[in-house]
N, C-alpha and C positions, 0 to 999 in steps of 0.2 A: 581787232580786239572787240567781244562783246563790250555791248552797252548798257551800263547797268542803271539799274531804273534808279530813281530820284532817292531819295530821304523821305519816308513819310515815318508818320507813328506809330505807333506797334502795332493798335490795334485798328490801323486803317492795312497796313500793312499786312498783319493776318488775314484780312476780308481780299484782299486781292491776292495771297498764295492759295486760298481757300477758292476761288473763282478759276483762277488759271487751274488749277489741279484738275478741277469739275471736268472741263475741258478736256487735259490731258487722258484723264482716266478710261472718260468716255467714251475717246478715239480709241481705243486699244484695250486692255485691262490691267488688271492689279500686277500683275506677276509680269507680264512685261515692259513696266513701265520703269523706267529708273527715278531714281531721287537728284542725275544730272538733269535729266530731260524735266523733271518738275522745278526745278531749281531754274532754268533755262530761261523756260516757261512764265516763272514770276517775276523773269529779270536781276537775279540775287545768284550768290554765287550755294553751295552747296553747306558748305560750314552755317551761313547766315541760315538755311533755311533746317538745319536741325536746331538753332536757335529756337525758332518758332514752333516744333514738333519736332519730337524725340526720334520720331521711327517714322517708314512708309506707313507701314499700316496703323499707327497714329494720324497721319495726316490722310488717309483714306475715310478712316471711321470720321474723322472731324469732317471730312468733305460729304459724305451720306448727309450725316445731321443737319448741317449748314443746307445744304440742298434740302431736303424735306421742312425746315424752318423758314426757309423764303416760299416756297409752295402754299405751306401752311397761310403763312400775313398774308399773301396774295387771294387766298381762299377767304381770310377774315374779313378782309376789305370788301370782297366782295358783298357777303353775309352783309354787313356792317352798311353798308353804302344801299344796298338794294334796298330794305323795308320790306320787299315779299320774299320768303320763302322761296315759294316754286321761281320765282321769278332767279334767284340768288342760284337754285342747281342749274336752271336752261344758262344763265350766265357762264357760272364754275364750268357746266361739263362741255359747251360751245369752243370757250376760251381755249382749254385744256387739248383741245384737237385740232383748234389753228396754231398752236404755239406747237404741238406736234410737229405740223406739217413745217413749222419752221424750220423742222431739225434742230430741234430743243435738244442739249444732251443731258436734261435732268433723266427724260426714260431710259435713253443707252445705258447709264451709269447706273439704274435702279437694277434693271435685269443682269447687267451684270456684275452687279452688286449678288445678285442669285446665287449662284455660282460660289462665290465666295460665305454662303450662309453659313456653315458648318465650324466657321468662327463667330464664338458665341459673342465678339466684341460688334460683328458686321450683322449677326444674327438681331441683336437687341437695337441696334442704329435703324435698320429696317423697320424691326416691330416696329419702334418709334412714331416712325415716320409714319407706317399705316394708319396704325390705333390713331394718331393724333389728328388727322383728316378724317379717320371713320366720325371719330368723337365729337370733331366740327361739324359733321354733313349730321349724325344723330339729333345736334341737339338742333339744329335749324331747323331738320323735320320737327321735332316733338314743340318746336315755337309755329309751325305750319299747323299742327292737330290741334295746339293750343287756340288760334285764329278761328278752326273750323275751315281750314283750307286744304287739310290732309285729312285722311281716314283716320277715323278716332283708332280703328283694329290694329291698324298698320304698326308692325313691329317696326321701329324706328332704326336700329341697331342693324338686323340683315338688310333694311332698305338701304343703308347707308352702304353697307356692305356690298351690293347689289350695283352701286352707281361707282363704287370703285372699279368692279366687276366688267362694269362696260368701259372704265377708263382703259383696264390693263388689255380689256380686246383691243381700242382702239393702237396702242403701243404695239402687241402682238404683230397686228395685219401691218402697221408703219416697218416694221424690221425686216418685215420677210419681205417685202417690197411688192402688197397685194393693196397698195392705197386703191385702186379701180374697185376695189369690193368695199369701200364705204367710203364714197365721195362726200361733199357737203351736204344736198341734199338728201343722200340717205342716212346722214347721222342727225341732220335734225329730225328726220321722221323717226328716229329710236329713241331720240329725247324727247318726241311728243309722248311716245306710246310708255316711257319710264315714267312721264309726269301722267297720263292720264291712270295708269297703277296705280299711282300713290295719292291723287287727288280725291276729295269729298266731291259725291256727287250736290250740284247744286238741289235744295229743296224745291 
């Protein structure tokens, strides 16, 4: 007989079918993943878990957002904690490529998350998620030019754009299984050369 997970509260409960799903998803994809195997997964039987979401692709859409939201805090704290700027991306974009090489399945679940764009419920859970890291990484620059620590020229918005840009290569070359073309030290030398882009030269 499975063993089913304990009694928690709903909304502890949501946060852990929302975590095991991430999982699920990101070993395999949308379409064939069932709603026993998520249900499994959470420790809950299949009734209890249309409880908590209506539909798969209800609890997929909910699973994108949740994952881009803990990304996000994790990006803020950063910002938040640092006090520098440049210091806050060499952090963000370091972190973001050891937790890679963890076999993180927030990137598996993004990219193919891709795939399924053409529903505009998956389409906007994405936007989401970009925009709202682009908008963190903008405004940290535009407190960076404000310092006199970035180029005052420096369009903030494609810079931010630009260090996404290097995130989604590093996810890229992680999939195809070419990690030997950006080891550790050749990714901090592309974070050097992204901060000295964006840096004020000293007077």
């Amino acid at each position: 007989m499975r063993k089913r997970a304990p009694k928690r509260p709903a909304h502890e409960r949501r946060r852990l079918i929302l975590e095991s799903a991430q999982t699920v998803f990101a070993a395999s994809s949308y379409a064939r993943v069932g709603t026993a195997g998520l249900a499994k997964a959470a420790g809950i039987s299949e009734p209890a878990l249309y409880r908590y979401f209506p539909s798969k692709r209800d609890l997929y859409v909910s699973t994108l957002r949740a994952a881009g939201q803990r990304l996000l805090g994790i990006w803020k704290r950063t910002v938040d904690q640092s006090g520098d700027p440049l210091g806050a991306i060499w952090t963000i974009g370091i972190g973001y490529y050891d937790h890679l090489r963890g076999r993180s399945p927030v990137m598996r679940l993004w990219f193919q998350a891709l795939a399924e764009a053409s529903d505009p419920s998956v389409r906007t859970a994405l936007a989401e998620n970009f925009a709202g890291a682009v908008g963190l990484l903008e405004a940290n620059l535009e407190d960076g030019k404000a310092r006199g620590l970035i180029r005052r020229d420096l369009n903030a918005r494609i810079a931010a754009w630009h260090f996404m840009a290097i995130g989604l290569t590093f996810d890229l070359i992680h999939l195809l299984g070419l990690d030997e073309e950006l080891d550790r030290p050749k990714v901090e030398e592309w974070g050097r050369l992204y901060l000295e882009s964006i840096s004020e030269e000293p007077s």
